[in-house]
C-alpha positions as CSV (number, residue, x, y, z in Angstrom):
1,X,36.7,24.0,21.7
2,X,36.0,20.9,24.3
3,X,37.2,17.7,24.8
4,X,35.3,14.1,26.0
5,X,37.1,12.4,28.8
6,X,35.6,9.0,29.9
7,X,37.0,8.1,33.1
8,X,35.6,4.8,35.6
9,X,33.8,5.4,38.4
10,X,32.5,3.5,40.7
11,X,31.9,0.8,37.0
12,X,30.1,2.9,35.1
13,X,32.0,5.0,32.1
14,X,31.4,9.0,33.4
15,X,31.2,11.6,30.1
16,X,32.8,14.5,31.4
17,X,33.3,17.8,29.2
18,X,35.5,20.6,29.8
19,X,37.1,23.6,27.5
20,X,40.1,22.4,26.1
21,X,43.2,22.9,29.0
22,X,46.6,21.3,30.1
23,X,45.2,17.4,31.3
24,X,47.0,18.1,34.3
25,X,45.1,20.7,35.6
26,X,41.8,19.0,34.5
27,X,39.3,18.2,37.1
28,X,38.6,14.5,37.2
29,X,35.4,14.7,39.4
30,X,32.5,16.9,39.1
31,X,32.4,19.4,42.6
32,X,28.9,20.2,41.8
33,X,26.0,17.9,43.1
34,X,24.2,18.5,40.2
35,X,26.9,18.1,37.8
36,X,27.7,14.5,39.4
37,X,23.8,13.7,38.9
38,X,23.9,14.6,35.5
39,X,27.4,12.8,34.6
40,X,26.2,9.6,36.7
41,X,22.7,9.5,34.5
42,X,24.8,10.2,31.4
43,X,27.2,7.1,32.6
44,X,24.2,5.4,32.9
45,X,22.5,5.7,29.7
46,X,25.5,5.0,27.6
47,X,26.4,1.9,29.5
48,X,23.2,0.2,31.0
49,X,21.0,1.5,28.4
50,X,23.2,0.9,25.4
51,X,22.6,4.8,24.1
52,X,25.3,7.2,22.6
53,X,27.1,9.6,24.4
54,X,25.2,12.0,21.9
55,X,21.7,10.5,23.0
56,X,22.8,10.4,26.7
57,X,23.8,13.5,26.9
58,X,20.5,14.5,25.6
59,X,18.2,12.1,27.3
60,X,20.3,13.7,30.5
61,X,18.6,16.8,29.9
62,X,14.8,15.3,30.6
63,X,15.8,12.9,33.6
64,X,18.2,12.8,36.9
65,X,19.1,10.5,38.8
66,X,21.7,9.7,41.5
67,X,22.1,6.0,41.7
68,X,21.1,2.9,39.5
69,X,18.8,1.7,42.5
70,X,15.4,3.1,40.3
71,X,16.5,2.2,36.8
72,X,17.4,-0.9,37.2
73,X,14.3,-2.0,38.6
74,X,13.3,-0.6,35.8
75,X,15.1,-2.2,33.3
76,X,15.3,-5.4,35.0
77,X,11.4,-5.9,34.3
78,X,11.6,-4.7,30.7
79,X,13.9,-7.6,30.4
80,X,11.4,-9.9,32.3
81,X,8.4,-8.7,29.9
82,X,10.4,-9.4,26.4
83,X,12.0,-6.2,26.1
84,X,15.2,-6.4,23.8
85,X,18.5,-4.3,24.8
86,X,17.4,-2.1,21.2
87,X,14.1,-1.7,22.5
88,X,14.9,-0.4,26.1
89,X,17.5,1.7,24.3
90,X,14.7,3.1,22.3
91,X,12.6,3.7,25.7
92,X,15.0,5.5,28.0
93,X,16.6,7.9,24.4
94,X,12.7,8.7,23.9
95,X,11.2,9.1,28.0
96,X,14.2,8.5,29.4
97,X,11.3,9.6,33.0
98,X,10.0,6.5,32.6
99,X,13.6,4.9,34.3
100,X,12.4,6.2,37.5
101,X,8.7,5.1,37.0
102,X,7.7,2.3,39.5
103,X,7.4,-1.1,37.5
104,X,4.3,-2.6,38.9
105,X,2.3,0.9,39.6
106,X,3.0,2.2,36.4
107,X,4.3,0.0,33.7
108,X,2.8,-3.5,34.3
109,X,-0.8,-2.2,34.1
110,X,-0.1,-0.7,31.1
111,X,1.7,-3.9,29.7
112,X,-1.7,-5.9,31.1
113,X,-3.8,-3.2,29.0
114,X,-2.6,-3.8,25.8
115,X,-2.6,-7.6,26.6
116,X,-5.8,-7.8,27.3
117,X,-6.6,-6.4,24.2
118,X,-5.0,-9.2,21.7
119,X,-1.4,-7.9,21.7
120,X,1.0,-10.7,22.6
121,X,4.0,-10.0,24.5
122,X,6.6,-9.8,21.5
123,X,3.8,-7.2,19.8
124,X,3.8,-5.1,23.1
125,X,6.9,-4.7,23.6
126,X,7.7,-3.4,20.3
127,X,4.4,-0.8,19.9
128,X,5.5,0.2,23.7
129,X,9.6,0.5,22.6
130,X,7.8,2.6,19.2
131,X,5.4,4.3,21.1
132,X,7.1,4.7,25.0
133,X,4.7,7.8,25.7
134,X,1.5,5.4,26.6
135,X,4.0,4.4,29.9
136,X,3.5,7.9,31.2
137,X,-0.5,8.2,29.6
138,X,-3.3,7.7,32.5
139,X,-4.4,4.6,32.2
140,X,-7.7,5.4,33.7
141,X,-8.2,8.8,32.5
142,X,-6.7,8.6,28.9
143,X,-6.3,5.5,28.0
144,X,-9.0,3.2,28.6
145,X,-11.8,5.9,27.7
146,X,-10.8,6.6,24.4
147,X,-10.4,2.6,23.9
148,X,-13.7,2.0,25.0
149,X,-15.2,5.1,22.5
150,X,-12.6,3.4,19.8
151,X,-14.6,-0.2,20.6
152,X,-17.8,1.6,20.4
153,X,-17.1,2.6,16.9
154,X,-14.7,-0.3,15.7
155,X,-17.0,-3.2,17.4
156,X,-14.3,-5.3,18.9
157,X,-11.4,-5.3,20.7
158,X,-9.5,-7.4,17.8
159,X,-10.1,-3.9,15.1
160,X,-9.2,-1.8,18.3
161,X,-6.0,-3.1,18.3
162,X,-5.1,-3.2,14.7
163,X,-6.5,0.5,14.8
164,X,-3.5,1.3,17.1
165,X,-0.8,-1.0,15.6
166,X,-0.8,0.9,12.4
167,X,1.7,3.3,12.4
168,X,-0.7,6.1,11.1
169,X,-3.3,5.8,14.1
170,X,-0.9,4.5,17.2
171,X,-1.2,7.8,19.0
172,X,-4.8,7.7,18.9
173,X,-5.5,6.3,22.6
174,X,-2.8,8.9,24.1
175,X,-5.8,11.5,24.2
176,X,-9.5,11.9,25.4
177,X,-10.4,10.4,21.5
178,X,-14.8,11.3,22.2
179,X,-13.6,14.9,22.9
180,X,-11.0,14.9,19.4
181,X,-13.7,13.6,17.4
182,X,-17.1,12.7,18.5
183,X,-18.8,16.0,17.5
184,X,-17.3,14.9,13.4
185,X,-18.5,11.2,14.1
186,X,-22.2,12.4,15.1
187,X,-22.1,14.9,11.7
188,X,-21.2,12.5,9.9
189,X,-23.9,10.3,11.2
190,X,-26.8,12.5,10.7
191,X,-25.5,13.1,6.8
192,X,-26.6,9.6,6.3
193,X,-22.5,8.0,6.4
194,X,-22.2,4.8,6.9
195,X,-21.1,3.0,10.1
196,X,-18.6,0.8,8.0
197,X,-17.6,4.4,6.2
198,X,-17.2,6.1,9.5
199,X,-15.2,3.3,10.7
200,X,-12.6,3.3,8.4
201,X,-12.2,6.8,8.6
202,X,-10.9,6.1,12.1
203,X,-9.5,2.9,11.2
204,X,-7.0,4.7,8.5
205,X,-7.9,7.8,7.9
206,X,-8.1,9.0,11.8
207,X,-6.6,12.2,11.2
208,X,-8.9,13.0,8.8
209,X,-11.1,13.4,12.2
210,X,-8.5,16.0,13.8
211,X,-9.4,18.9,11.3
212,X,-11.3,21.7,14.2
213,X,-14.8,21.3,13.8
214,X,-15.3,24.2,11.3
215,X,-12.4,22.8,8.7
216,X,-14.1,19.9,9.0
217,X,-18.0,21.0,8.0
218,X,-16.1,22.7,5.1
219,X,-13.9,19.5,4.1
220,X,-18.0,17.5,3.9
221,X,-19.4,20.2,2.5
222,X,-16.5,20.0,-0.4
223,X,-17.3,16.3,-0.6
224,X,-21.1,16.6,-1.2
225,X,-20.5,19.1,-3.4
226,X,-18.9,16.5,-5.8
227,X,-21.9,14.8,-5.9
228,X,-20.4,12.1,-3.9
229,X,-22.8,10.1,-2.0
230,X,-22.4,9.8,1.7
231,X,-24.0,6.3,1.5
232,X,-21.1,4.9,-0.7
233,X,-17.6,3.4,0.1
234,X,-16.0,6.1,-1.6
235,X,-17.0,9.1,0.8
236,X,-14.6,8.0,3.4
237,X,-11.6,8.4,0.9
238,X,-13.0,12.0,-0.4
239,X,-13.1,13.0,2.8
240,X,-9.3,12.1,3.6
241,X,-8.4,13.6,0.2
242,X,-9.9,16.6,0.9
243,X,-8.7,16.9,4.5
244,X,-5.3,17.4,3.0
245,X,-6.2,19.7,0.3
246,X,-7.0,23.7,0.7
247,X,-9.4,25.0,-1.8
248,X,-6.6,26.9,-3.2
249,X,-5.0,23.8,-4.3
250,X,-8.1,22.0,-5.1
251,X,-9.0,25.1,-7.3
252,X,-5.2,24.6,-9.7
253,X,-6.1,20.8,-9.5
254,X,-9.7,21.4,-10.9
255,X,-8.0,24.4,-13.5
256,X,-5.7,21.9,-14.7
257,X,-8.2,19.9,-15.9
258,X,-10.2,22.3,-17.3
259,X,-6.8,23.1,-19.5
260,X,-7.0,19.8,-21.3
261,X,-10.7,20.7,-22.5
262,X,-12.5,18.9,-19.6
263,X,-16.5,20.1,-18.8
264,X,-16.8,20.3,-14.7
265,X,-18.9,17.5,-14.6
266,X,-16.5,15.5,-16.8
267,X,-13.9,16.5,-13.4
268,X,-16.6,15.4,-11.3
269,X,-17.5,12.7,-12.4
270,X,-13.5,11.5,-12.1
271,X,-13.2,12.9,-8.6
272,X,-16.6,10.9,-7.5
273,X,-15.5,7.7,-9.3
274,X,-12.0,7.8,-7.9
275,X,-11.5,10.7,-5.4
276,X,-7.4,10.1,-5.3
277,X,-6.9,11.8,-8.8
278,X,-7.5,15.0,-7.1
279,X,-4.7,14.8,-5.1
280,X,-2.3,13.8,-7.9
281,X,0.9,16.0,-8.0
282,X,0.2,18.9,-10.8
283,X,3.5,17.2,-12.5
284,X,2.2,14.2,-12.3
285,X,-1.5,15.1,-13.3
286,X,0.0,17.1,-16.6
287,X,2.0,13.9,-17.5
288,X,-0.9,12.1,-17.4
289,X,-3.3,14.0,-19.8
290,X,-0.8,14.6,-21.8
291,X,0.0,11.2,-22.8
292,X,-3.7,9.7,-22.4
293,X,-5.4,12.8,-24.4
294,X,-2.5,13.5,-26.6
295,X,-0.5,10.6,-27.3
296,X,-3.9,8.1,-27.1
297,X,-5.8,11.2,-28.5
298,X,-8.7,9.5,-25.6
299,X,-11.9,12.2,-25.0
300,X,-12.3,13.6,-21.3
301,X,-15.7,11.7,-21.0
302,X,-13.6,8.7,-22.1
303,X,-10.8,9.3,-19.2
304,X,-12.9,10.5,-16.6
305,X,-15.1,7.1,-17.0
306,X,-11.0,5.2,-15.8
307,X,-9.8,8.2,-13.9
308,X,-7.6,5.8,-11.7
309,X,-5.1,5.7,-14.4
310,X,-3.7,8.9,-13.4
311,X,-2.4,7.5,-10.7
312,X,-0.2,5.1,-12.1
313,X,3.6,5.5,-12.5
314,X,4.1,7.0,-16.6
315,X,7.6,6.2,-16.5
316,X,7.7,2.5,-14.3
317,X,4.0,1.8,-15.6
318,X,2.5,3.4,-18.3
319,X,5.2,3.8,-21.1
320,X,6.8,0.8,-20.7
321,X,4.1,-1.1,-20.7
322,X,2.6,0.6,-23.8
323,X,6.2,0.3,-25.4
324,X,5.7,-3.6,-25.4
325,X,2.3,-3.6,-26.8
326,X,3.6,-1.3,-29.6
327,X,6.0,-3.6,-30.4
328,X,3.9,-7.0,-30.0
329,X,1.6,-4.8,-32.9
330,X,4.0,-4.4,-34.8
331,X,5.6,-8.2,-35.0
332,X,2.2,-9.0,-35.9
333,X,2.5,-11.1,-32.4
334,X,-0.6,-9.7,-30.9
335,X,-2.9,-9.0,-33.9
336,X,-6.3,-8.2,-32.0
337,X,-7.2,-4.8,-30.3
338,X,-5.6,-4.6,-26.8
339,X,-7.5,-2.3,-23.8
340,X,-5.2,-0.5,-22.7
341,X,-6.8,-0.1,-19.2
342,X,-6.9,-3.8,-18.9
343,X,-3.0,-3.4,-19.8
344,X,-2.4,-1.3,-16.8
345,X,-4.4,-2.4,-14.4
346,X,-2.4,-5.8,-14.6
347,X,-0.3,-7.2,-11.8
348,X,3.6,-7.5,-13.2
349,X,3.3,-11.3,-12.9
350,X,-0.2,-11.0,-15.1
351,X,1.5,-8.4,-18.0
352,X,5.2,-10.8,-18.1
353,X,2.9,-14.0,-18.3
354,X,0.3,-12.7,-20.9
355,X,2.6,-10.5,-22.9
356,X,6.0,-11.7,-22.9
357,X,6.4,-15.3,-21.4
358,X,4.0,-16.4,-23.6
359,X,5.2,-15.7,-26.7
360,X,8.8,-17.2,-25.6
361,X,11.9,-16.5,-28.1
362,X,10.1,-14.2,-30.6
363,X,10.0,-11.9,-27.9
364,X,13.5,-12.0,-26.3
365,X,14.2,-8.4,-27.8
366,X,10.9,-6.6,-26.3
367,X,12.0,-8.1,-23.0
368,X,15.3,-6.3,-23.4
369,X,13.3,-3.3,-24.5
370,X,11.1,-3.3,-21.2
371,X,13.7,-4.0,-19.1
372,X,15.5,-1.2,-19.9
373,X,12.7,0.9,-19.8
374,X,12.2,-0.3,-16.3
375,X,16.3,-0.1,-15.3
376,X,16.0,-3.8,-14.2
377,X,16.5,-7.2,-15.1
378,X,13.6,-9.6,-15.5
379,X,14.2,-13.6,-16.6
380,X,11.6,-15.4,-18.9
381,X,10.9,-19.1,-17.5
382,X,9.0,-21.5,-19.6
């Protein structure tokens, strides 16, 4: 068993830790030089860089130092630069190296970088507080290359930069970004894929561009395959799909459809109209057919021609909204033929106006009905 002592020296709190002894006989400072470096940075951390002793004493694992000279230089121009105390904290618990990095050799270049490409101080200094590891990245070897290929591709440095803002692509200047996934970019090229397609592929689909080159070919092959065109604005999505998809799984995916009477080009055609219904959960792809082709009694040449519907939530979507047409029907409220898909496809403010606000009182109780199908409450206004 141990015990945390905090004791002042020299105005910062030390974290010192010992097996569990008489408090008389404790030691009180550190013999060791390298134990008093590591209890001074853990001092530190907890109280000029607002961690916990937890994250401290971690942090003190990666970084040493023996007086607050070097970090506070550093700190000091976080603070100049629009920093918040959360986001330094964030820093020094994630590179807690870059407290002994020289501020205007190392960090206000980078800070001037990401400037100069349309970020604006407050959106710097969170991406850089997120994203800490560019302070210690090469600007000249890492990180402007692989902007400049990323510009190439992207055509500006206003798409560059809401490339790397999005949560899903921010690492993608921290490497040599021509070497990752030129050779993919030039396939894709001589296939006939569009620039726009090839662009959003690294706009929001980068890591679809990380497979190794051979996982790659296969992942294009697969798409072609499906008859999907490499011309259309659907190819980039496939691709994505199918970067996260072995054939194993694609195979059960493709089996389950074949279960509910489906031809393969009846799958095909779903897959090429909307590529995302491949990648369904196998619960949530059996809930699907089941109520379209059994409750709906719909054809698979009817389904695959809408395949997007399998997508959408049975229980927060489909049933409840089908449970309120039901009962319209029935009331004699709505006394034409309703499309369904139309039905579904609706915004929530589109299916309350069209369906339920506009028929007012008479149908108070199908409101209760559909909120309680949906676990919430929803008010009618006139």
């Amino acid at each position: 068993m141990f015990i945390i002592l905090r004791r002042r020296i020299s105005s910062h709190f030390v974290i010192q830790t010992q097996f569990l002894r008489p408090i008389s006989t404790a030691t009180t400072t550190p013999q060791n030089p390298s134990d008093q470096s590591s209890f001074f940075t853990v001092s530190y951390l907890v109280n000029s860089c607002g961690l916990s002793p937890e994250l401290a004493l971690s942090a003190s694992k990666k970084v040493q130092f023996k007086s607050p000279s070097k970090p506070d230089l550093v700190l000091q121009f976080l603070r100049n630069h629009g920093f918040s105390n959360t986001q330094i904290a964030n820093i020094a618990a994630k590179r807690p190296s870059i407290l002994l990095a020289k501020p205007r050799q190392t960090l206000l270049p980078k800070l001037d970088f990401f400037k100069g490409i349309g970020f604006s101080e407050p959106e710097t200094a969170h991406f850089l507080s997120k994203e800490p590891t560019f302070f210690i990245r090469s600007l000249d070897r890492k990180i402007k290359p692989s902007h400049d290929y990323l510009k190439s591709l992207l055509g500006s440095d206003e798409k560059v930069a809401t490339t790397i803002k999005s949560s899903l692509s921010s690492w993608v200047l921290q490497f040599n970004l021509q070497r990752l996934i030129g050779h993919k970019v030039e396939s894709l090229r001589k296939l006939g894929v569009s620039e726009g397609s090839i662009a959003k592929l690294v706009k929001v689909r980068t890591r679809s561009l990380c497979k190794n080159n051979d996982r790659f070919d296969e992942m294009v092959r697969n798409v072609i395959e499906m008859g999907i065109d490499t011309s259309s604005a659907q190819f980039a999505n496939a691709l994505h799909i199918f970067s996260g998809m072995n054939d194993s799984t694609l195979e059960s995916k493709r089996q389950m459809f074949r279960s509910y009477g489906w031809s393969e080009d009846e799958i095909v055609l779903a897959i090429r109209k909307q590529p995302v219904c491949i990648s369904i959960s196998k619960e949530k792809l059996k809930n699907g057919l089941d109520f379209f082709m059994n409750e709906l009694k719909w054809k698979p040449s009817e389904l695959a021609k809408y395949p997007n519907l399998l997508g959408l939530s049975l229980e927060k979507r489909i049933l409840p909204r089908w449970l309120v047409i039901q009962c319209l029907l029935s009331k004699g409220l709505v006394k034409d033929a309703v499309n369904i898909c139309s039905v579904l496809k609706m915004t929530e403010t589109e299916f309350l106006q069209k369906f339920l606000v506009k028929y007012g009182n008479e149908a108070l109780e199908i409101l209760k009905l559909y909120q309680h199908s949906l676990g919430q409450v929803c008010v009618l206004e006139h």
